[in-house]
mmCIF file as Biopython writes it, N, C-alpha, C and O atoms, coordinates in Angstrom:
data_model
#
loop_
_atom_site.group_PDB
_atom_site.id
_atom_site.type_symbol
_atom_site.label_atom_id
_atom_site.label_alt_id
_atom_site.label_comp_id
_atom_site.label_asym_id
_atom_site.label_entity_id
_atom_site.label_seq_id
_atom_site.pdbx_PDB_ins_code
_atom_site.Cartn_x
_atom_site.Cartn_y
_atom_site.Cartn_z
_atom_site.occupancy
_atom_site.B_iso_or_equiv
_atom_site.auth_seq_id
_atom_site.auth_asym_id
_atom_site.pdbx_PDB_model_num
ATOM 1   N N  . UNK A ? 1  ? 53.148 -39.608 157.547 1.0 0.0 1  A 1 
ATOM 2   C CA . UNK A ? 1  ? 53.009 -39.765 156.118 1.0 0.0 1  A 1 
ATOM 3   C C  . UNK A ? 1  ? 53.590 -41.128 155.746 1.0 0.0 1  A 1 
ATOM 4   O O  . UNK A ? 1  ? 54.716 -41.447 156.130 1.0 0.0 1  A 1 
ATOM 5   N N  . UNK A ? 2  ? 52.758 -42.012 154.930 1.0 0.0 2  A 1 
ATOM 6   C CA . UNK A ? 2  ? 53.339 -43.224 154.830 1.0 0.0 2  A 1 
ATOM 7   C C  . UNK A ? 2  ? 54.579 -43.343 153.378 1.0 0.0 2  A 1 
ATOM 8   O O  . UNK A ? 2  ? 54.623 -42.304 152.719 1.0 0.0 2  A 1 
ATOM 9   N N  . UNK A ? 3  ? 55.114 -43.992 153.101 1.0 0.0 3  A 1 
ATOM 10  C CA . UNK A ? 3  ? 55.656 -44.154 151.955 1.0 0.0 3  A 1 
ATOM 11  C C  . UNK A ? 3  ? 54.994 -43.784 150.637 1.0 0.0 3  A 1 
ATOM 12  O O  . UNK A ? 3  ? 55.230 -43.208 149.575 1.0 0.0 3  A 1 
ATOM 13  N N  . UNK A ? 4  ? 54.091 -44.394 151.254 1.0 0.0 4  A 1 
ATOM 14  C CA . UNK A ? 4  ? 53.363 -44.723 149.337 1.0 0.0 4  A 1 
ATOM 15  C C  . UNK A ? 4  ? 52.383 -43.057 148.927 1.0 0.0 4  A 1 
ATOM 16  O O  . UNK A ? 4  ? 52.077 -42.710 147.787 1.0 0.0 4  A 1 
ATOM 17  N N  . UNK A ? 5  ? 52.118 -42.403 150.015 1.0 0.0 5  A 1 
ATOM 18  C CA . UNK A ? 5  ? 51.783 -40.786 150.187 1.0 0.0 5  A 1 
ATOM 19  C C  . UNK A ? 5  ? 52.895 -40.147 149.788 1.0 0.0 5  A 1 
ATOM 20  O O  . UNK A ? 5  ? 52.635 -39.140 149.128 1.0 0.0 5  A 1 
ATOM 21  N N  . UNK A ? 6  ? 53.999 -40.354 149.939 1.0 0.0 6  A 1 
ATOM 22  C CA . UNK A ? 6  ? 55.043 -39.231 149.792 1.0 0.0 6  A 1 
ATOM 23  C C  . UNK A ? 6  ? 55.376 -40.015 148.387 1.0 0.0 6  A 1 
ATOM 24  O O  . UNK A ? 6  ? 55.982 -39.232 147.656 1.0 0.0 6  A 1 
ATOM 25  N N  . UNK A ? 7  ? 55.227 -41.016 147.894 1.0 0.0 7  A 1 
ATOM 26  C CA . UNK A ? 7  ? 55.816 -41.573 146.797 1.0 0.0 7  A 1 
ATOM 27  C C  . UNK A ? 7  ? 54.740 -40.992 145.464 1.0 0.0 7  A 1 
ATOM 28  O O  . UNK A ? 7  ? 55.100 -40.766 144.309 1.0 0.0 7  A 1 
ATOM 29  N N  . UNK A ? 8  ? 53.426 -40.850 146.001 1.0 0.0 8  A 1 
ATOM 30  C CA . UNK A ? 8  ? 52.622 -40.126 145.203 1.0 0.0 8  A 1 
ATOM 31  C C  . UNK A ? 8  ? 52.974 -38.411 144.825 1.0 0.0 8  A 1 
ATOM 32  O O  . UNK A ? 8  ? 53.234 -37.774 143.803 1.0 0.0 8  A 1 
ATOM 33  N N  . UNK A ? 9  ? 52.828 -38.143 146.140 1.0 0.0 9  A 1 
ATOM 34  C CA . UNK A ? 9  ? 53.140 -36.396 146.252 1.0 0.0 9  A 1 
ATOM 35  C C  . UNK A ? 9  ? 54.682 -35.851 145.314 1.0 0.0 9  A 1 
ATOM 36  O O  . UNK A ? 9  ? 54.818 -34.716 144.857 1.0 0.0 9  A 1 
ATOM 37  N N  . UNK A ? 10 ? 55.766 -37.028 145.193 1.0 0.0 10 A 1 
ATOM 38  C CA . UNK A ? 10 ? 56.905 -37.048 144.537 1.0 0.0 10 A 1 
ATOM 39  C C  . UNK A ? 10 ? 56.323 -36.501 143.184 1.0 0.0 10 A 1 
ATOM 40  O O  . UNK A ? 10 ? 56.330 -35.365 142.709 1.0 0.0 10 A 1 
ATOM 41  N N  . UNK A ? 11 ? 55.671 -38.034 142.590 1.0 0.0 11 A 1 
ATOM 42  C CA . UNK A ? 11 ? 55.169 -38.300 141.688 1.0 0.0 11 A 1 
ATOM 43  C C  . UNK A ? 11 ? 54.581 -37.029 140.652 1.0 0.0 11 A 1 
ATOM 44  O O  . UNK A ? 11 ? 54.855 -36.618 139.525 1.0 0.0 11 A 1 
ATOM 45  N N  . UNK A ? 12 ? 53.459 -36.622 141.910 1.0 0.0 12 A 1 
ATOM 46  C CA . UNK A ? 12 ? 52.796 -35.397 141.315 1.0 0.0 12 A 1 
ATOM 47  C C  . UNK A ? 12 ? 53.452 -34.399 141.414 1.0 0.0 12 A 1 
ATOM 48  O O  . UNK A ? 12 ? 52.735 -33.473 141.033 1.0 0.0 12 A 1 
ATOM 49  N N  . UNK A ? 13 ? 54.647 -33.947 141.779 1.0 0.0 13 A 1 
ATOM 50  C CA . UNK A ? 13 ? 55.328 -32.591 141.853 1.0 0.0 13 A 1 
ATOM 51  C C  . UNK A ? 13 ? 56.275 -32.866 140.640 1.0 0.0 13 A 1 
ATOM 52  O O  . UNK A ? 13 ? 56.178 -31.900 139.883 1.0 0.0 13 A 1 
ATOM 53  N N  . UNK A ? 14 ? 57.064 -33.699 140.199 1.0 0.0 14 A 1 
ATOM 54  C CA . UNK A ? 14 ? 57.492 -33.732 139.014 1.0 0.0 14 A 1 
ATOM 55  C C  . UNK A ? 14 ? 56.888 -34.153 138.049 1.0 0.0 14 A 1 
ATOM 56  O O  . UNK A ? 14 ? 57.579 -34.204 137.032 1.0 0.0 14 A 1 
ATOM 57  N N  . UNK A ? 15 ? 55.437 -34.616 137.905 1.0 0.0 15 A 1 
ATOM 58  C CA . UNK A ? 15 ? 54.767 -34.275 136.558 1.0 0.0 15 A 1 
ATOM 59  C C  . UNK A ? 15 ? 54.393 -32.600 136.700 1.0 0.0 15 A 1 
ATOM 60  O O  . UNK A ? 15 ? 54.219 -32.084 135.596 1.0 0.0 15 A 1 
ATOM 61  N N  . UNK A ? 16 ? 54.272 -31.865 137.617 1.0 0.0 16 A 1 
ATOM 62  C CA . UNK A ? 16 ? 53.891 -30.701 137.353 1.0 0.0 16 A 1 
ATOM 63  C C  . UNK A ? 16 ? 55.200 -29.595 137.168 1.0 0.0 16 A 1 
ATOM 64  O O  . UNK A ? 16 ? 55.196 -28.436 136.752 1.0 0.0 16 A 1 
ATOM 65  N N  . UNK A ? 17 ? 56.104 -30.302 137.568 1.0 0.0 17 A 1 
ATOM 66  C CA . UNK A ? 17 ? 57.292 -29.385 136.916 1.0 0.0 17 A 1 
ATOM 67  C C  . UNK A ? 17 ? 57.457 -29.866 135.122 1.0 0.0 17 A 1 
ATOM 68  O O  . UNK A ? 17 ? 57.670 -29.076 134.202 1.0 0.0 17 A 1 
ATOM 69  N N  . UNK A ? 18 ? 57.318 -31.090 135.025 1.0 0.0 18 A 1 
ATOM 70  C CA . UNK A ? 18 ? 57.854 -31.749 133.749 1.0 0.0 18 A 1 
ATOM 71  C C  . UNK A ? 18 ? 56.437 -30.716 132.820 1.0 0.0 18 A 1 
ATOM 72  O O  . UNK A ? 18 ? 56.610 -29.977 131.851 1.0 0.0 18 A 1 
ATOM 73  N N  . UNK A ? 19 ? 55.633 -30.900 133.256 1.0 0.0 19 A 1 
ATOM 74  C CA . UNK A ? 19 ? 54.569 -30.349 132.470 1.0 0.0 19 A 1 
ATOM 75  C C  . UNK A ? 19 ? 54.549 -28.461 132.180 1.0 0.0 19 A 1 
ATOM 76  O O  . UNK A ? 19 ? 54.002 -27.917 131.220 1.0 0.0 19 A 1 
ATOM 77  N N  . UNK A ? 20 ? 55.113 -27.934 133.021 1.0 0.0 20 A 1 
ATOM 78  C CA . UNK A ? 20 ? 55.267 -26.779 133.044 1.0 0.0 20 A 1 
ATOM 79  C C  . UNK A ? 20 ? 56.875 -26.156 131.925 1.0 0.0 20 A 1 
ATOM 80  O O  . UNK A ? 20 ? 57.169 -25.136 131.302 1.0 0.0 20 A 1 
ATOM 81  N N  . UNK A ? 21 ? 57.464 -27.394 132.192 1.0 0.0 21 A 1 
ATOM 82  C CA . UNK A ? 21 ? 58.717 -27.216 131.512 1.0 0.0 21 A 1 
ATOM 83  C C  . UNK A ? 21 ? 58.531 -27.608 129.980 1.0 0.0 21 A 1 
ATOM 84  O O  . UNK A ? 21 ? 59.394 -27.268 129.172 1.0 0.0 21 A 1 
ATOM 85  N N  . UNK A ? 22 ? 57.469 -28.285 129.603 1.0 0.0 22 A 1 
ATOM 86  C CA . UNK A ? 22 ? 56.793 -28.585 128.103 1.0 0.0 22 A 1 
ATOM 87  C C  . UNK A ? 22 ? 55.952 -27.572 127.322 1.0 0.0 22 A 1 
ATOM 88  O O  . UNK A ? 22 ? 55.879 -27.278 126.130 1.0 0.0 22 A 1 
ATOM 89  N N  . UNK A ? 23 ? 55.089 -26.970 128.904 1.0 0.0 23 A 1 
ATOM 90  C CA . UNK A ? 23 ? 53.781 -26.420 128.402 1.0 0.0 23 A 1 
ATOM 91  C C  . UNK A ? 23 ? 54.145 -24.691 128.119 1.0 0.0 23 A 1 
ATOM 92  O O  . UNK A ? 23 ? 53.556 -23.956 127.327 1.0 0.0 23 A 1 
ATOM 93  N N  . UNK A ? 24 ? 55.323 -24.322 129.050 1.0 0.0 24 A 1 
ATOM 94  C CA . UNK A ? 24 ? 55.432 -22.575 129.466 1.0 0.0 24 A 1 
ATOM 95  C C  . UNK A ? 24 ? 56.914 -22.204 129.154 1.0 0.0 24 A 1 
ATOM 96  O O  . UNK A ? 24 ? 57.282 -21.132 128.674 1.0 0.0 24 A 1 
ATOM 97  N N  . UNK A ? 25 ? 57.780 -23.351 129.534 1.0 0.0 25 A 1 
ATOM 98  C CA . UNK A ? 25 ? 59.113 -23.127 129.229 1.0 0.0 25 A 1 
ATOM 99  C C  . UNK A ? 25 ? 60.014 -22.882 130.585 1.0 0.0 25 A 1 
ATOM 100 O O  . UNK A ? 25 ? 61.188 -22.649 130.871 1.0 0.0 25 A 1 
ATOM 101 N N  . UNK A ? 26 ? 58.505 -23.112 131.375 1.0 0.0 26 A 1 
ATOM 102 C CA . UNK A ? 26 ? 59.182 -22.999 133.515 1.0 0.0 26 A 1 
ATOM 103 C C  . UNK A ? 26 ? 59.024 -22.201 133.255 1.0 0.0 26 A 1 
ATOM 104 O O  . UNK A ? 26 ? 60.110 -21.885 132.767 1.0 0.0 26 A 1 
ATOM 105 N N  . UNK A ? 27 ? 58.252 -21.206 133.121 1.0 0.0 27 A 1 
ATOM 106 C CA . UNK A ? 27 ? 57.862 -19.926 133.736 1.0 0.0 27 A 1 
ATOM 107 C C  . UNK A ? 27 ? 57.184 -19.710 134.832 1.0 0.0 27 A 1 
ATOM 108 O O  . UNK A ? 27 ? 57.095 -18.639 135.430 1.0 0.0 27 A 1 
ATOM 109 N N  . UNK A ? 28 ? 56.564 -21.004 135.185 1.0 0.0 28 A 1 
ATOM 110 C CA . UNK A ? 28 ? 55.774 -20.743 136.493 1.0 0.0 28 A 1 
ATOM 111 C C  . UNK A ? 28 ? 56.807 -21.202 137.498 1.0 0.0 28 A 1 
ATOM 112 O O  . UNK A ? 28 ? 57.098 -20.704 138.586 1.0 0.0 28 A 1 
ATOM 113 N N  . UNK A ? 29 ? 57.267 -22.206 136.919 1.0 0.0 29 A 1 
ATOM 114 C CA . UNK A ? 29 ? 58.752 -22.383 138.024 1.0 0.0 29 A 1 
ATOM 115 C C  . UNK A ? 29 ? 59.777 -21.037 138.676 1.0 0.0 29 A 1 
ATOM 116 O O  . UNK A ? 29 ? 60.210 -20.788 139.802 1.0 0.0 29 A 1 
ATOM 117 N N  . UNK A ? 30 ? 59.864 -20.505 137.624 1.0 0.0 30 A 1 
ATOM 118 C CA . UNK A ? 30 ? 60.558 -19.413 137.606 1.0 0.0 30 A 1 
ATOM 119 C C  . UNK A ? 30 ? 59.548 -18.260 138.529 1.0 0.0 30 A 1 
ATOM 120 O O  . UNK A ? 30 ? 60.005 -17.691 139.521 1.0 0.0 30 A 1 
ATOM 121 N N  . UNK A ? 31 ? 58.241 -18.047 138.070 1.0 0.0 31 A 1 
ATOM 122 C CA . UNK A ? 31 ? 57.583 -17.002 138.571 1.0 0.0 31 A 1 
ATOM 123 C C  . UNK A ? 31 ? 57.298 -17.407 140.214 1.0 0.0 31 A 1 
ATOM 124 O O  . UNK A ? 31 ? 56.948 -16.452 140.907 1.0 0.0 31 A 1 
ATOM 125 N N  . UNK A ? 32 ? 57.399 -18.549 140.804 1.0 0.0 32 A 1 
ATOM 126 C CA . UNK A ? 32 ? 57.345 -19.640 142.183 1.0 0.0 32 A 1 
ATOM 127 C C  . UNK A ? 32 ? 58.643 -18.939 142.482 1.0 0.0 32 A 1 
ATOM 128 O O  . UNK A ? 32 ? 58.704 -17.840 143.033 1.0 0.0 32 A 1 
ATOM 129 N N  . UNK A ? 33 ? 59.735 -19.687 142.058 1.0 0.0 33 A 1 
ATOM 130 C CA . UNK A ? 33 ? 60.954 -19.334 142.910 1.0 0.0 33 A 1 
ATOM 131 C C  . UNK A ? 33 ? 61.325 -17.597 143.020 1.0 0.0 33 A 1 
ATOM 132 O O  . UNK A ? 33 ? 62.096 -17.254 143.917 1.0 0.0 33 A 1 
ATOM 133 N N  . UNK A ? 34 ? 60.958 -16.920 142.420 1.0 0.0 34 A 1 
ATOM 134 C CA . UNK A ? 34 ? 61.069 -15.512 142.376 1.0 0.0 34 A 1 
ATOM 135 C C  . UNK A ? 34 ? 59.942 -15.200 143.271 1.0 0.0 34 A 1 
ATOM 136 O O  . UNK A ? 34 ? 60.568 -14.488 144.056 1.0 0.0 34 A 1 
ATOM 137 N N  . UNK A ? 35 ? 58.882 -15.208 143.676 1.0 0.0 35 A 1 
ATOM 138 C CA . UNK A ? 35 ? 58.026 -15.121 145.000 1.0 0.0 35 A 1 
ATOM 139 C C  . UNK A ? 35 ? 58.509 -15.410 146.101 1.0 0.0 35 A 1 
ATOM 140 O O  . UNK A ? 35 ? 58.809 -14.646 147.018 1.0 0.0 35 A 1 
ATOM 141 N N  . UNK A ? 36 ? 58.627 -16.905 146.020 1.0 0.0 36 A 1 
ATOM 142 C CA . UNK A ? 36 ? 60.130 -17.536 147.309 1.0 0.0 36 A 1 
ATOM 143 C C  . UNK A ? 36 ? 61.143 -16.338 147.745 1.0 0.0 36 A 1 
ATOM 144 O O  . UNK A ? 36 ? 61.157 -15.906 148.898 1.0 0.0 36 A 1 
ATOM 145 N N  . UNK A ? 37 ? 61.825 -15.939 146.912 1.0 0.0 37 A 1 
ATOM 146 C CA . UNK A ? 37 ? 63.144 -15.256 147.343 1.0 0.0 37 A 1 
ATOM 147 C C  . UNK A ? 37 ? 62.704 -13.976 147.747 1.0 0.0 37 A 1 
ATOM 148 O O  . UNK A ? 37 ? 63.535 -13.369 148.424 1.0 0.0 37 A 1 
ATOM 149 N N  . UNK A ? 38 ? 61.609 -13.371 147.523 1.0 0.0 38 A 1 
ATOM 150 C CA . UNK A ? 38 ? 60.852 -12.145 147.937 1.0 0.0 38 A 1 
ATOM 151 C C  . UNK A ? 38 ? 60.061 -12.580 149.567 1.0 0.0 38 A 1 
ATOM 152 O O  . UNK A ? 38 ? 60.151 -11.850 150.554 1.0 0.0 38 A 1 
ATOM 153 N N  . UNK A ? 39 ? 59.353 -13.829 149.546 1.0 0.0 39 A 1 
ATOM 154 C CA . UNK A ? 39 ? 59.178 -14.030 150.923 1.0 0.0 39 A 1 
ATOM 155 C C  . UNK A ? 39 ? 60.199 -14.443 151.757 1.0 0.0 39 A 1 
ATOM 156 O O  . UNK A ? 39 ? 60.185 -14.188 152.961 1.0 0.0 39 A 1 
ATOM 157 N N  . UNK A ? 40 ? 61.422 -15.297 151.009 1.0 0.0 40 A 1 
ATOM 158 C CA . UNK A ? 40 ? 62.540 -15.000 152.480 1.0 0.0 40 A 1 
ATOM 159 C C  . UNK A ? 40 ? 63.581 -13.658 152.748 1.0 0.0 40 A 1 
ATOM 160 O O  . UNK A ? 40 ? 64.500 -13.551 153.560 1.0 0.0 40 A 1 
ATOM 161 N N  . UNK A ? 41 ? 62.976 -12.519 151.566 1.0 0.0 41 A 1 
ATOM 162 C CA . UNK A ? 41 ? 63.590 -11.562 152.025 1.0 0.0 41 A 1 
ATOM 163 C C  . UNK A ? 41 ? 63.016 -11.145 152.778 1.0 0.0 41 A 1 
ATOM 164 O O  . UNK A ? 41 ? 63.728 -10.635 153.644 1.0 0.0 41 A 1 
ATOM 165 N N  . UNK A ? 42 ? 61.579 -11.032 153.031 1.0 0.0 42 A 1 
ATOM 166 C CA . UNK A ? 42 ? 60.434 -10.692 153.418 1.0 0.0 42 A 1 
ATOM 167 C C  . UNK A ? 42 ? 60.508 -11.171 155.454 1.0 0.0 42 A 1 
ATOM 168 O O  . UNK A ? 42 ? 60.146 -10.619 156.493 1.0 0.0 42 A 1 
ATOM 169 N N  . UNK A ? 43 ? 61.155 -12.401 155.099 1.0 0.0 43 A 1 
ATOM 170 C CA . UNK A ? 43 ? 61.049 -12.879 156.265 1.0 0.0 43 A 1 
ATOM 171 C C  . UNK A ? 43 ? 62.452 -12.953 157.457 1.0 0.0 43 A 1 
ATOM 172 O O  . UNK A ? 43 ? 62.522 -13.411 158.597 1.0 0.0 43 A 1 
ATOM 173 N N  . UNK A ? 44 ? 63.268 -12.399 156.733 1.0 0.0 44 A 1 
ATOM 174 C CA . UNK A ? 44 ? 64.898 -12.221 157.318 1.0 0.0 44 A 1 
ATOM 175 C C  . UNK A ? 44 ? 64.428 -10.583 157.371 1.0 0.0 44 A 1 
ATOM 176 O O  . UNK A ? 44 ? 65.194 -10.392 158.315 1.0 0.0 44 A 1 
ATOM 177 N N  . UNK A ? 45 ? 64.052 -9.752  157.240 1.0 0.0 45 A 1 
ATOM 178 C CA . UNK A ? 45 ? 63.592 -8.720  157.227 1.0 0.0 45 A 1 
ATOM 179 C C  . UNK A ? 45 ? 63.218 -8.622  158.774 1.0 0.0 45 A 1 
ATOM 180 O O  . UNK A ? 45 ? 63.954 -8.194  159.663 1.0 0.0 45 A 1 
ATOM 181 N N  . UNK A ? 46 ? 61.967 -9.092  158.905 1.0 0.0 46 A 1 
ATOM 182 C CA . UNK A ? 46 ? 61.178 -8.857  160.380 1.0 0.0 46 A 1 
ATOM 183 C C  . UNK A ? 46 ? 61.717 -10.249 161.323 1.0 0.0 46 A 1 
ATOM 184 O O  . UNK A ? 46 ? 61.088 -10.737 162.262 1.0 0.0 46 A 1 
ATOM 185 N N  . UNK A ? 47 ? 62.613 -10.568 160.966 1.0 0.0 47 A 1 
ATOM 186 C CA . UNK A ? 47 ? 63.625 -11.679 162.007 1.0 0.0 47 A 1 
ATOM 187 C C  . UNK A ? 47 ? 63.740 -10.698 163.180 1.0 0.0 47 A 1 
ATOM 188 O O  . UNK A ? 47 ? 64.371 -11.013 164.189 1.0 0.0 47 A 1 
#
C-alpha cells in the first residue's frame, strides 16, 4: 500500500465517521462497534 492509498483510505474513513456524527448522532458508529464486541465474543468463544 503506498502512502498516498492509505492517506486516501484515512481520508475517507474520517469523512465517514465525521458525517455519521452530523447526519445520525454515531449511531452507526455505535451500531459497528457493538457488532465488533459480539464478534470478538464470538471469536474468544471458539478459541
Amino acid at each position: 500500500m503506498t502512502n498516498m492509498i492509505a492517506l486516501f483510505l484515512g481520508l475517507f474513513l474520517l469523512a465517514g465517521i465525521g458525517l455519521d456524527l452530523l447526519a445520525n448522532d454515531g449511531a452507526a458508529l455505535l451500531f459497528l462497534a457493538r457488532k465488533f464486541l459480539h464478534l470478538v465474543e464470538w471469536v474468544v468463544f471458539w478459541r
